[in-house]
N, C-alpha and C positions, 0 to 999 in steps of 0.2 A: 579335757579337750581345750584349744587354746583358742579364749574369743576373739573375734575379729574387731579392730577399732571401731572406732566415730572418726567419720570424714569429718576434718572442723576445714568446712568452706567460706569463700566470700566472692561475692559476685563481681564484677567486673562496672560497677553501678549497673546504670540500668544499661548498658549498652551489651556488646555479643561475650559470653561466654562464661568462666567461673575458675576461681585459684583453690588449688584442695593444698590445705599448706602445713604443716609438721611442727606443731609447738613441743610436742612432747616427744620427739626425735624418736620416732619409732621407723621401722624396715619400711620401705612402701609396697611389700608384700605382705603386710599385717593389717593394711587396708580389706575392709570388707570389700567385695565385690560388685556384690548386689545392689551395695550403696554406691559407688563408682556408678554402677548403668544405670540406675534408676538418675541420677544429678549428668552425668553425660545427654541422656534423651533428652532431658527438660533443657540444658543450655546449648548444646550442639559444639561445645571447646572447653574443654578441663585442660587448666594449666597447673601442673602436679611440682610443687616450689620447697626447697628445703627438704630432702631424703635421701642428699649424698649419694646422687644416681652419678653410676660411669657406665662406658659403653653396654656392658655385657651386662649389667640393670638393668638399662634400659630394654636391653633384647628379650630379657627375661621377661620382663611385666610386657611390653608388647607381646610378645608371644602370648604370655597368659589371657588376654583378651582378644587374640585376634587368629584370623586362619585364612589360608589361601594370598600368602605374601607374594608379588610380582617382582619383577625387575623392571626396566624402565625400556622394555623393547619398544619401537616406535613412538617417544616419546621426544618434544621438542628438543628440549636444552639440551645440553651437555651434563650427563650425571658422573662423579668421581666414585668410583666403588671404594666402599670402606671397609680395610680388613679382607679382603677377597670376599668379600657378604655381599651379593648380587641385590639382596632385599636394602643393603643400608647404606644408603647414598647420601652425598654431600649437594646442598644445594647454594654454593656460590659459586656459580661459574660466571654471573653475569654482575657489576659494579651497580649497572645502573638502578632507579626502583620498578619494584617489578608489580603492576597496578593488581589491584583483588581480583582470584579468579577462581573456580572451580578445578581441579586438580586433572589434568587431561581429558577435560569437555570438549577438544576438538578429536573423540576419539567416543566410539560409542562404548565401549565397556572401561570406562572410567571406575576408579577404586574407591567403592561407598567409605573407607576408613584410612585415617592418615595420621602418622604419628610422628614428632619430631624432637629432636634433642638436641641440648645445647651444650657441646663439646665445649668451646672456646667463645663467650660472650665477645662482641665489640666495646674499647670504650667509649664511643661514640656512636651515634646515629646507627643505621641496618637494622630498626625494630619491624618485627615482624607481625603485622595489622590482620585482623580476622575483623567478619562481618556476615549478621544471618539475612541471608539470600531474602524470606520473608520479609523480615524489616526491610528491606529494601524494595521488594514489589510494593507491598503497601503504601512506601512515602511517595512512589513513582505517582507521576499526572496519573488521571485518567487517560488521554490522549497518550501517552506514552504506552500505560496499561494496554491500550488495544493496541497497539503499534505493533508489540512486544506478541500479545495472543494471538494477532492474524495471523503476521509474518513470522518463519522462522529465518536462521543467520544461515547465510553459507561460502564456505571457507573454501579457496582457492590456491592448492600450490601450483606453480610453474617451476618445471623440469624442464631445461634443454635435455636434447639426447645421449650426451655423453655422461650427463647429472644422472640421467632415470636406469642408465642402464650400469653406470657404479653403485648404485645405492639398491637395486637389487637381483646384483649381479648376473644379468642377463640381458641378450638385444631381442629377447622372445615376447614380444609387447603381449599375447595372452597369457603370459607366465605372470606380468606384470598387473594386468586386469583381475586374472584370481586372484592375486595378492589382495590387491586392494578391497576385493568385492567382499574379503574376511572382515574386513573393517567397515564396512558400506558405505564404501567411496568409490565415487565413479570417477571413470579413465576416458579423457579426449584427446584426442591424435590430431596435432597441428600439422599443416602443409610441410613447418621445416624437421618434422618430426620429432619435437618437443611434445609433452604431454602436460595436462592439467591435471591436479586431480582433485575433485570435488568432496565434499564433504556437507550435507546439510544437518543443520541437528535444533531445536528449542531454543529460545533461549530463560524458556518457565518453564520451570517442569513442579508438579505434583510431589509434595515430599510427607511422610510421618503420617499417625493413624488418620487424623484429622483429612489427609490429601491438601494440606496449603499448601498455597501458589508460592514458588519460591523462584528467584531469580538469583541465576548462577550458572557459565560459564567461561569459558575464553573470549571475550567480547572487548572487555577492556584492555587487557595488554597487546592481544591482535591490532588492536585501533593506535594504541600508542606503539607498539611496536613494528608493526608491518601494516599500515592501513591499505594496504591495497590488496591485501590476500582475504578482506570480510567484506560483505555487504548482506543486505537482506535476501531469499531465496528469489526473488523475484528482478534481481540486478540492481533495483534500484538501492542508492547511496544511505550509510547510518551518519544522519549530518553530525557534525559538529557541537548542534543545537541539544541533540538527544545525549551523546555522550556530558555534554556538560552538565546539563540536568542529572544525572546517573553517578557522575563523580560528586558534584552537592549533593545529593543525597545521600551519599556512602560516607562522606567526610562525617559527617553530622552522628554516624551510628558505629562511627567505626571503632575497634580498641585497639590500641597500639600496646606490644607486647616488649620492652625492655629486658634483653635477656640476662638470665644468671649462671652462672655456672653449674650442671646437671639439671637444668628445666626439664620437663617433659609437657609435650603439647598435644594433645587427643583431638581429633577435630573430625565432626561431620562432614564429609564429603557431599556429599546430597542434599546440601542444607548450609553452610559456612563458606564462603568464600575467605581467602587467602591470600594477602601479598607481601609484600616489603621494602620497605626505605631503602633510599639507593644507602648504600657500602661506603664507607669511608675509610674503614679499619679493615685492614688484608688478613688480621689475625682471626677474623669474625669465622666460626666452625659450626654449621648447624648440617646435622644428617637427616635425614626424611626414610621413614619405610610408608609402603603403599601396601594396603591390605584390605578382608573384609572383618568384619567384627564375628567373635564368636557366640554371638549373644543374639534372641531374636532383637530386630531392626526393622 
């Protein structure tokens, strides 16, 4: 019987996550497993470096760890399918940087496991920055801390009528309401007959055996991005004052990821926020699949 190697790792210092790295150029199917989840739980990001991974490697070992793979139905951005593979999507469709976030937290059944690969590095700048949610409740105020526990966020699209009734495909506004009520998000019918539709969700939630407090969702790029589709559930504004405090503190804990050709990046969803440097290089090629883990979690 053929034994399974030694992860030879190295942490990331003390900041988020862990590189499992290949001195002895072995398959990265020759990796123990058991060892993989047991150093994945404790860091929450294995970046798997030097194992001559291409696409269909890559597929292979994600599959091996993972189950119940999505496609990206009502999700923000723009995803480029790759290979006609609905699960393995390209994520630069956007230049600019795109701030740490929790992987579809403006959606409640968001994907506890996320794994990404590095087709085509940048030479330049597009490094892709992880950070664990805990480490960041923690360094929050106190004042910020309850800010965050009392209140939850809530997220606001505005639909004109001709927007709401293209995008799902109907002028049957309770066709519309069940839609959304699968997702639980509430529907309001303006006088011009445009709709809103609402979304409230955490922005702490409970993660790993322990139940720490971790903070993690769509919060920051919504604010940089679209500030007027968030506020708190109760209307009132997330000043300016809190997000700066939230960006220093993330700066401070954050690891910035330099990619290489065939990286692999594992990443807690439940627990790891995710962004990245704005794009400078158009050659930059990193694909993302969305899943859950096969392993108890």
């Amino acid at each position: 019987m053929k034994l399974q190697n030694q992860l030879h790792s190295e942490p990331f210092s003390d900041k988020t996550g862990c590189k499992v790295l290949n001195p002895e150029q072995i398959s990265i199917f020759d990796l123990d497993q058991q060892e993989i989840i047991t150093l994945f739980k404790s860091y929450g990001a294995l970046l798997f470096r030097g194992f001559d991974s291409d696409v269909e490697i890559f597929l292979q070992f994600s599959n091996s760890l993972s189950t119940e793979f999505i496609d990206y139905s009502n999700g923000y951005f723009n995803r480029r399918v790759i290979n006609n593979n609905p699960t393995l999507l390209s994520v630069n469709d956007l230049k600019d940087e795109i701030k740490l976030h929790g992987e579809m937290y403006y959606l409640p059944n968001h994907p506890p496991l996320l794994w990404f690969f590095c087709a085509t590095p940048p030479v330049e700048s597009g490094e892709t920055i992880i950070c664990d949610g805990r480490k960041i409740f923690s360094n929050l105020s106190d004042e910020t801390k309850n800010l965050f526990t009392q209140k939850k966020l809530k997220y606001v699209n505005h639909l004109e009528k001709e927007a709401w009734q293209e995008r799902y495909k109907t002028d049957d506004l309770k066709l519309v309401k069940d839609a959304c009520a699968k997702n639980q998000r509430l529907v309001k019918l303006n006088e011009d007959e445009s709709i809103d539709i609402l979304y409230i969700c955490p922005a702490i939630y409970e993660t790993g055996e322990q139940k720490e407090l971790t903070f993690i969702g769509s919060l920051l790029p919504a604010k940089s991005l679209h500030p007027d589709i968030i506020s708190f559930d109760d209307g009132s504004e997330i000043n300016e004052q809190i997000i700066s405090e939230i960006d220093g503190v993330t700066e401070e804990i954050t690891t910035e990821i330099a990619w290489k050709t065939g990286d692999i990046l594992m990443i807690d969803n439940n627990r790891v926020m995710h962004g990245r440097r704005k794009i400078t290089d158009d050659n930059r090629d990193i694909y993302i699949r969305l899943c859950s883990p096969a392993f108890p979690f």
